[in-house]
C-alpha positions in Angstrom: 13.5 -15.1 8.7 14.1 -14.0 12.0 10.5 -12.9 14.3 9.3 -9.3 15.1 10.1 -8.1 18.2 6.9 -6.5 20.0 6.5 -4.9 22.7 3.2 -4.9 24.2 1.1 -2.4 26.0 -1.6 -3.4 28.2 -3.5 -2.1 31.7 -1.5 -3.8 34.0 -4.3 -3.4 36.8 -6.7 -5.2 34.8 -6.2 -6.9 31.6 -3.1 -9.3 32.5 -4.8 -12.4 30.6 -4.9 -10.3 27.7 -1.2 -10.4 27.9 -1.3 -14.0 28.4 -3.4 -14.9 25.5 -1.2 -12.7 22.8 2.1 -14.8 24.2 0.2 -17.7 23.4 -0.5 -16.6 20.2 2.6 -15.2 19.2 4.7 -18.3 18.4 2.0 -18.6 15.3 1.7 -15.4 14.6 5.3 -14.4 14.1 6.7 -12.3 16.5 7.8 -12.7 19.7 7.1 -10.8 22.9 10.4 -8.9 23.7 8.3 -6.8 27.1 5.1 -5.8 28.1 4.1 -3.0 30.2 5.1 -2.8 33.8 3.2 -0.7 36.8 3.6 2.7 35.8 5.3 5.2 38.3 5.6 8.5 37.5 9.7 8.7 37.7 12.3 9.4 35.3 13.6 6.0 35.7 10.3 4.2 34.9 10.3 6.5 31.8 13.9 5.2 30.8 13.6 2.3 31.1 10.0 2.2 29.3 11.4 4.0 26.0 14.6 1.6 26.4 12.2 -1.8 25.5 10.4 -0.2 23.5 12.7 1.4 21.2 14.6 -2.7 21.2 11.1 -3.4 20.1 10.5 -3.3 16.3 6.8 -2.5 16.8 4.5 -2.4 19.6 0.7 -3.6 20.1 -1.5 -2.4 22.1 -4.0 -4.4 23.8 -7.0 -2.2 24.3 -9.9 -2.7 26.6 -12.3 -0.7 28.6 -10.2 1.2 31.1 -7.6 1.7 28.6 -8.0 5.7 28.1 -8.1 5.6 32.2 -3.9 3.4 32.1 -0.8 5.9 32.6 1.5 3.3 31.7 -0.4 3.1 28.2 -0.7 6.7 27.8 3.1 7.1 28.5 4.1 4.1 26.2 2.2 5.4 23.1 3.8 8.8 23.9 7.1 7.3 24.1 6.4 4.7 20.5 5.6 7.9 19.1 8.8 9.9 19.9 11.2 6.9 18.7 9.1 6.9 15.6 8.2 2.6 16.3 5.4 1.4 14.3 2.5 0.1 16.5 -1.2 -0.7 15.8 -4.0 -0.9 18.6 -6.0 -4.4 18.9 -9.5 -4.6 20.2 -9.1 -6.9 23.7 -12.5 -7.8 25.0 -15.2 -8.7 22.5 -18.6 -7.6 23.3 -17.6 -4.4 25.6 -16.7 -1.0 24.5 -12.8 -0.6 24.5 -10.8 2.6 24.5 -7.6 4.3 23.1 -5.0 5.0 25.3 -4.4 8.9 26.0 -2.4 10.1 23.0 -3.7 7.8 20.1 -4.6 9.7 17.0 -8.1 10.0 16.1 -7.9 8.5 12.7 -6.1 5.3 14.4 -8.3 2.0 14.3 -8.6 -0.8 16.5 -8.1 -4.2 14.8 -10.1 -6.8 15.7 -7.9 -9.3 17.3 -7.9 -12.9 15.7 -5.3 -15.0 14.5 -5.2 -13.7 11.5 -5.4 -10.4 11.9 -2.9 -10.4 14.7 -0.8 -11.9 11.5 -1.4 -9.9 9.3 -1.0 -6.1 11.3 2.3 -7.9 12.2 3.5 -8.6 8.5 1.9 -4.9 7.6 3.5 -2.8 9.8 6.9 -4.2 9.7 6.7 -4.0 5.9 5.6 -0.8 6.5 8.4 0.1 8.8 10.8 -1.5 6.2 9.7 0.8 3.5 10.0 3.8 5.4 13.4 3.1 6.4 14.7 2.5 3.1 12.9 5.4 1.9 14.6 7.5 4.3 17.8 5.8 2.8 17.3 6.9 -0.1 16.7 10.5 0.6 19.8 11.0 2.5 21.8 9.1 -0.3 20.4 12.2 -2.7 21.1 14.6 -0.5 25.0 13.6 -0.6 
């Protein structure tokens, strides 16, 4: 069974070894990391080539921590996962500090607590999730023919 391709959002000014722990954890976890958020600057061709990885990506994570509401690059990715309709879920990144959504996330979204297993399991969730979508939509266009 081939991995899930993620790509992940995190504050690129401050949480890089939040980054570094998820690649570590990834091999185990099935997925692998396909990119990761860059410096943001506002052009069109940051823009492009942001929605480019992350609509390769089948589902993006997003590594919240304190400054996260405060990131542009994290506020602009979860913009741009929610225009090319790619399934993402928000993990809680620093244990024992209050994190926050990047600009953009719905209210009713969560924040996972990030172990192993949960990291696991939001993986196997939402691409199942994704999966059933897509053959839903499938199925709706074969009864509209």
């Amino acid at each position: 069974m081939n991995k899930t391709q993620v790509f992940v959002s995190f504050d690129v000014e401050r949480d890089g070894e939040l980054l570094e722990e998820l690649r570590m954890q990834s091999s185990s976890s099935g997925f692998n990391v396909l990119g990761c958020s860059e410096r943001h600057t506002a052009t069109d061709v940051w823009n492009e080539r942001a929605r480019r990885r992350i609509r390769n990506a089948d589902q993006v994570i997003f590594i919240c921590s304190k400054y996260t509401e405060s990131s542009a690059s994290m506020s602009a990715e979860i913009r741009i996962a929610q225009q090319e309709q790619i399934p993402y879920f928000l993990l809680w990144g620093r244990r024992g500090i209050m994190c926050t959504k990047p600009v953009g996330a719905k209210s009713a979204e969560g924040m996972y607590i990030w172990s192993p297993q949960v990291l696991q399991d939001q993986i196997a969730i939402t691409a199942r999730s994704n999966h059933t979508d897509a053959i839903a939509e499938t199925l709706g266009s074969a009864r509209k023919r």
